[in-house]
Every structure is written in structure tokens, then in C-alpha cells.
C-alpha beads as a LAMMPS data file, in Angstrom:
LAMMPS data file: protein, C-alpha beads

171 atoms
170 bonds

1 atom types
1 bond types

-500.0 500.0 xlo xhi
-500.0 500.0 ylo yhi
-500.0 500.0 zlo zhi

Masses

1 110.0

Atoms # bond

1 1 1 0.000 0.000 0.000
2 1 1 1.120 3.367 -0.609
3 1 1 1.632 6.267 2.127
4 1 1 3.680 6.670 5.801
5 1 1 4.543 3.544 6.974
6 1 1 4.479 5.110 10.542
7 1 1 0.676 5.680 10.083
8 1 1 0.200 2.602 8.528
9 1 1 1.072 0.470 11.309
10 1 1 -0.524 2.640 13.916
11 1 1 -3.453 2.528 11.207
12 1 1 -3.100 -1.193 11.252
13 1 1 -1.796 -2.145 14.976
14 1 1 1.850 -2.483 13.514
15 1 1 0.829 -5.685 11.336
16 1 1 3.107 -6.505 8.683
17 1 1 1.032 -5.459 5.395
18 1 1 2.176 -5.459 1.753
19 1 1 3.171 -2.086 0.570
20 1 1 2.714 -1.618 -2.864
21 1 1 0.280 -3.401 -5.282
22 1 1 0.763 -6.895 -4.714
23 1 1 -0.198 -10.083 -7.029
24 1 1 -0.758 -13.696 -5.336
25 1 1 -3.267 -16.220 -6.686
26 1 1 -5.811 -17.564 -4.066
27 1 1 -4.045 -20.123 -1.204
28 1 1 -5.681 -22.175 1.333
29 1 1 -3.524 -20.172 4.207
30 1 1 -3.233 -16.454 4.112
31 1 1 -3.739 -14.129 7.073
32 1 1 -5.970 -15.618 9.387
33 1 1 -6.159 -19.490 9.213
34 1 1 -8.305 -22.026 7.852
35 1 1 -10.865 -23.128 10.727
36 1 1 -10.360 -20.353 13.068
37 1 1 -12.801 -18.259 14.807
38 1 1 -12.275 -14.989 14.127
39 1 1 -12.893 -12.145 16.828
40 1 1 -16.544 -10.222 16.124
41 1 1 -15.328 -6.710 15.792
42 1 1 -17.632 -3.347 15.872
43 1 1 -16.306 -1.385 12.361
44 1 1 -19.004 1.684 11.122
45 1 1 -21.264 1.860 8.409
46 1 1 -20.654 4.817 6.258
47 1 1 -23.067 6.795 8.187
48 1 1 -20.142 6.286 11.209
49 1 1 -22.498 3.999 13.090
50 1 1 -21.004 1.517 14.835
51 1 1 -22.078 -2.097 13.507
52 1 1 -20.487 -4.951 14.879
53 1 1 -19.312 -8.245 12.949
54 1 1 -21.501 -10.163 15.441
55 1 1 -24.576 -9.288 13.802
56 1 1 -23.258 -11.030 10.815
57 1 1 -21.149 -13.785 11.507
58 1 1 -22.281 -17.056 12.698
59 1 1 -25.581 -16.559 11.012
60 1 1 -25.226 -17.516 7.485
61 1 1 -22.080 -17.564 5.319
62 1 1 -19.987 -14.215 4.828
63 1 1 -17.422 -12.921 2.598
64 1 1 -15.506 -10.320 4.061
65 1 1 -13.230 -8.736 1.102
66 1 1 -10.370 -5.924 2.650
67 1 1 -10.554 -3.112 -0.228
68 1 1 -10.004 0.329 -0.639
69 1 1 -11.059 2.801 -3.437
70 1 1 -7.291 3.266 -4.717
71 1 1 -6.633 -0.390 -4.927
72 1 1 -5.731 -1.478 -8.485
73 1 1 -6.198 -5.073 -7.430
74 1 1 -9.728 -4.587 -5.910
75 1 1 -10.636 -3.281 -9.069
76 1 1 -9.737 -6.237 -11.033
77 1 1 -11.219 -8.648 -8.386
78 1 1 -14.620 -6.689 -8.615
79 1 1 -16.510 -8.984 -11.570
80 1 1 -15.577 -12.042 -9.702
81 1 1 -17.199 -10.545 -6.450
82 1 1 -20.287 -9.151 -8.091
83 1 1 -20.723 -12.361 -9.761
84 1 1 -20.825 -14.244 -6.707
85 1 1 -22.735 -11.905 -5.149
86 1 1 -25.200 -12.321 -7.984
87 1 1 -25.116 -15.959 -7.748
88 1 1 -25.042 -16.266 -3.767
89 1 1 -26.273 -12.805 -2.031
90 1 1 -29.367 -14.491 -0.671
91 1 1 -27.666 -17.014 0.886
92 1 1 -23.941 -15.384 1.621
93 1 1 -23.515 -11.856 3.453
94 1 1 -21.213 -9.944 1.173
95 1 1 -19.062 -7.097 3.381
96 1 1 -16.761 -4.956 1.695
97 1 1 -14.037 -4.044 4.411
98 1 1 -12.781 -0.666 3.801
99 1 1 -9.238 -0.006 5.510
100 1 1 -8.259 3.382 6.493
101 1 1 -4.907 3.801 4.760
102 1 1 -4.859 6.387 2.374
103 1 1 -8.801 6.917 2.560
104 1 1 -11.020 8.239 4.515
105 1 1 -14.693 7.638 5.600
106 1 1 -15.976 10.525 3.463
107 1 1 -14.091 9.655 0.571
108 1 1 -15.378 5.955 1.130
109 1 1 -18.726 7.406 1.028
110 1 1 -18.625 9.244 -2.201
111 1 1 -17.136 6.264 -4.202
112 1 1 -19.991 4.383 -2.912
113 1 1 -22.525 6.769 -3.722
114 1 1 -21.036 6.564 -7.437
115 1 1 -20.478 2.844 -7.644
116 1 1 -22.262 0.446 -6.883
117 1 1 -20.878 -2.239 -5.029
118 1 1 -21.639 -5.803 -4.527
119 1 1 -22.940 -6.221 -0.582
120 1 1 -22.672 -3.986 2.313
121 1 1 -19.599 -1.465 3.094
122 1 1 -18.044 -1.058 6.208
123 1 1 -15.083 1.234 7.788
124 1 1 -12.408 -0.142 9.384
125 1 1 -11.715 3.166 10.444
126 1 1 -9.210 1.728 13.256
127 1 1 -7.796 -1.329 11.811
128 1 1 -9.943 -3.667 14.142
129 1 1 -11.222 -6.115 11.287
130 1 1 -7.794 -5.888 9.526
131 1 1 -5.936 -6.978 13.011
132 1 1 -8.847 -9.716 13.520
133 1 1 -8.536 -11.456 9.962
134 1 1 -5.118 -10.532 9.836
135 1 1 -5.294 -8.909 6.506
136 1 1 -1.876 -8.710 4.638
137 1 1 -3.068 -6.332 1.975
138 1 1 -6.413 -5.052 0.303
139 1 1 -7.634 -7.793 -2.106
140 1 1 -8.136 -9.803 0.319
141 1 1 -11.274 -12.287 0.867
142 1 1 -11.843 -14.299 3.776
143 1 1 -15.190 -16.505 3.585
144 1 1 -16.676 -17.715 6.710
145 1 1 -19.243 -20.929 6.946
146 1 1 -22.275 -19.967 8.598
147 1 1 -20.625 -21.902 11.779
148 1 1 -18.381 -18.647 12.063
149 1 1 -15.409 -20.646 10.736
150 1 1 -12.663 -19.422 8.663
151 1 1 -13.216 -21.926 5.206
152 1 1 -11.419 -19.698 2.657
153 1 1 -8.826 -16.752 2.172
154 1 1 -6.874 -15.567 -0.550
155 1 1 -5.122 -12.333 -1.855
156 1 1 -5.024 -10.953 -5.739
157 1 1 -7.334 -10.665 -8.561
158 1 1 -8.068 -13.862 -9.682
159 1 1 -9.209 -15.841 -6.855
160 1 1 -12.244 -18.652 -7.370
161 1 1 -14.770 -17.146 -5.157
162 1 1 -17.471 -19.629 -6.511
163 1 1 -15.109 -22.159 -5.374
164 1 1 -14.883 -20.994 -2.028
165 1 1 -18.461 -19.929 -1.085
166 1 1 -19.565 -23.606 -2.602
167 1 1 -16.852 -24.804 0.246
168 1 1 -18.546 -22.232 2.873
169 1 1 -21.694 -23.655 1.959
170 1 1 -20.403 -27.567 2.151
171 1 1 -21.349 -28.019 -1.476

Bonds

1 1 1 2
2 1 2 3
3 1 3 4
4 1 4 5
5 1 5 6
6 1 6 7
7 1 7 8
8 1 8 9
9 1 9 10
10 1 10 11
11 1 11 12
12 1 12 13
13 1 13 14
14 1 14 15
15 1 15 16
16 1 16 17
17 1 17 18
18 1 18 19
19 1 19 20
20 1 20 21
21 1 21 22
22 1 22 23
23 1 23 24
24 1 24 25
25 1 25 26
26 1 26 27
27 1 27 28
28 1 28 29
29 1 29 30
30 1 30 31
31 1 31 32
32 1 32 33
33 1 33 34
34 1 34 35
35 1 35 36
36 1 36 37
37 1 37 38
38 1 38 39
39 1 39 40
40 1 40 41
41 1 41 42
42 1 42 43
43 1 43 44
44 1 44 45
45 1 45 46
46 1 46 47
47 1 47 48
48 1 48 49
49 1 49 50
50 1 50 51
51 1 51 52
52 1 52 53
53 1 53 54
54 1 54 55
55 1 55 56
56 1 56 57
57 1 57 58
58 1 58 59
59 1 59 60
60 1 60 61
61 1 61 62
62 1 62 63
63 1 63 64
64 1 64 65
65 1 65 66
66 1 66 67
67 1 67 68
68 1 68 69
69 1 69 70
70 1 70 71
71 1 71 72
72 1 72 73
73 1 73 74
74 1 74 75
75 1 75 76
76 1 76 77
77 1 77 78
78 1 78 79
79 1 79 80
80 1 80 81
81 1 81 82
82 1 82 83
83 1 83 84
84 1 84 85
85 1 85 86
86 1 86 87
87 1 87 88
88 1 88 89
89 1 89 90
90 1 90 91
91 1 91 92
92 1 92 93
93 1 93 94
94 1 94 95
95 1 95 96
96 1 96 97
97 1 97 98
98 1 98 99
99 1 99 100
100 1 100 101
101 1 101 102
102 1 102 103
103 1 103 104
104 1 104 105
105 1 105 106
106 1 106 107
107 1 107 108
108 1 108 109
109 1 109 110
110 1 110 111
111 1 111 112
112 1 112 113
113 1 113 114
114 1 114 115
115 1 115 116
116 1 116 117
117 1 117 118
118 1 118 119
119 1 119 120
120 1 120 121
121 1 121 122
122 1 122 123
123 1 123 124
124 1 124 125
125 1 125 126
126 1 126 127
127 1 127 128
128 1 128 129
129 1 129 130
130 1 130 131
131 1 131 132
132 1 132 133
133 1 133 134
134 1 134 135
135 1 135 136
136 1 136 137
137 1 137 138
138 1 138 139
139 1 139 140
140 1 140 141
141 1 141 142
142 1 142 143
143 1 143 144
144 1 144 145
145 1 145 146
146 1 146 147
147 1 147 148
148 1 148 149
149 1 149 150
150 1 150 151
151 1 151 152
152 1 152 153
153 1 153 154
154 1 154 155
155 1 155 156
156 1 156 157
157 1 157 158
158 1 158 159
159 1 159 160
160 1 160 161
161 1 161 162
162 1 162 163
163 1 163 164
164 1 164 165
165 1 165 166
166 1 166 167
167 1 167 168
168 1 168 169
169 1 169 170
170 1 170 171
């Protein structure tokens, strides 16, 4: 990512996170592992109300993707999310995770209001979902079962999304 790494990591809790635009294909193991529970943390909507992962998780499936509106790789992953989202929103709770580095809530806002994205957005204002799923970068998509569990991450553009939610959903 680009900016001050000193604000990054207080951003971020002083995780190590990819500067720079990064390229991985999708793995079994990034970030927060395969099986695990992850920590229900309160992020805002883009009203600045608090809304808390809790409401979500452990309910139904949910893909969580870690973006931001200057990410080149977001970009390209956006067509696989909206497909899934097309094929699986009524079953899967899409939440776009916007991180705080080099962005702001407002800003967040506006691209929203002139895109339209594929589930809910949420700001991660400071760093608490990025520290619970231990995100390495944006482009970054952790599904949960509806269990809670960790069954999927991966980082980059071209992860298979169908693929994982299918797994999620023990199809």
C-alpha cells in the first residue's frame, strides 16, 4: 500500500502489510487461518455507526473482502465478487471491508454513492477487522461458513470465489 509507513502500522496495529500493489493467486492459508474463529469486531457503516461483525457472523455464510477505493487489485477482483454476489447474495452476506490507509470515511462514502458495489460497506476506520482477519493487503477475501469458521482466504485478482463460497456452503 502506498503512504507513511508510521501511520500505517498505527493505522493497522503495527501488522506486517504489503506495501505496494501486490499479485498472489488464491491459497488455502493467508492471514488468518483455515478453521479459526475470528474475533466479532464493531467497524461503522458509512453513516459512522457503529455495527459490529456479530450481527453477521455465525448466522449464514460471509465474505468479508479488505478493499479500498485506490486499490488497483480490488478493481480487477470486482466482476468475480459481483458475480458471486449475484449468484449467492441471498444465501452469503457480502461485506466490503474498507481499511483506512490512504482513505477516509468521506471519501469511502462518495465512491460508494457513485459505484455500486456488490454487498454492504463497512469502515475499518481503526484497523480492528484488519488486526482480527489478519489482513496482509487489500484484495483480500476471507469466507466464513455460517458456523463462524474461517473456510477460505486468498489475496489478488483472480481468486475462485465460486469455489470458495460452494466450500462455505459444504457443497
Amino acid at each position: 500500500m502506498h503512504g507513511n509507513n508510521e501511520s500505517v502500522g498505527r493505522i493497522l496495529g503495527n501488522l506486517p502489510i504489503a506495501i505496494g500493489p501486490q499479485r498472489a493467486e488464491a491459497q488455502d492459508q493467508i492471514g488468518i487461518a483455515v478453521g479459526a474463529t475470528p474475533e466479532a469486531v464493531t467497524l461503522e457503516n458509512l453513516e459512522g455507526n457503529p455495527v459490529s461483525l456479530a450481527d453477521f457472523i455465525g448466522k449464514k455464510p460471509v465474505l468479508l473482502e479488505f478493499w479500498a477505493t485506490w486499490c488497483p487489485l480490488c478493481k480487477a477482483l470486482e466482476p468475480r465478487v459481483q458475480a458471486a454476489f449475484e449468484k449467492y447474495g441471498g444465501e452469503v452476506e457480502f461485506l466490503i471491508v474498507a481499511v483506512a490507509v490512504n482513505q477516509t470515511l468521506r471519501r469511502v462514502g462518495r465512491h460508494a454513492a457513485e459505484h455500486e458495489m456488490p454487498g454492504r460497506i463497512l469502515w475499518d476506520g481503526e484497523g480492528a477487522a484488519v488486526r482480527a482477519f489478519m489482513a496482509p493487503s487489500t484484495s483480500y477475501v476471507v469466507v466464513l461458513n455460517a458456523e463462524g469458521k474461517v473456510a477460505y482466504t486468498g489475496l489478488g485478482d483472480d481468486q475462485d470465489l465460486d469455489a470458495a463460497i460452494a466450500k462455505a456452503l459444504g457443497r
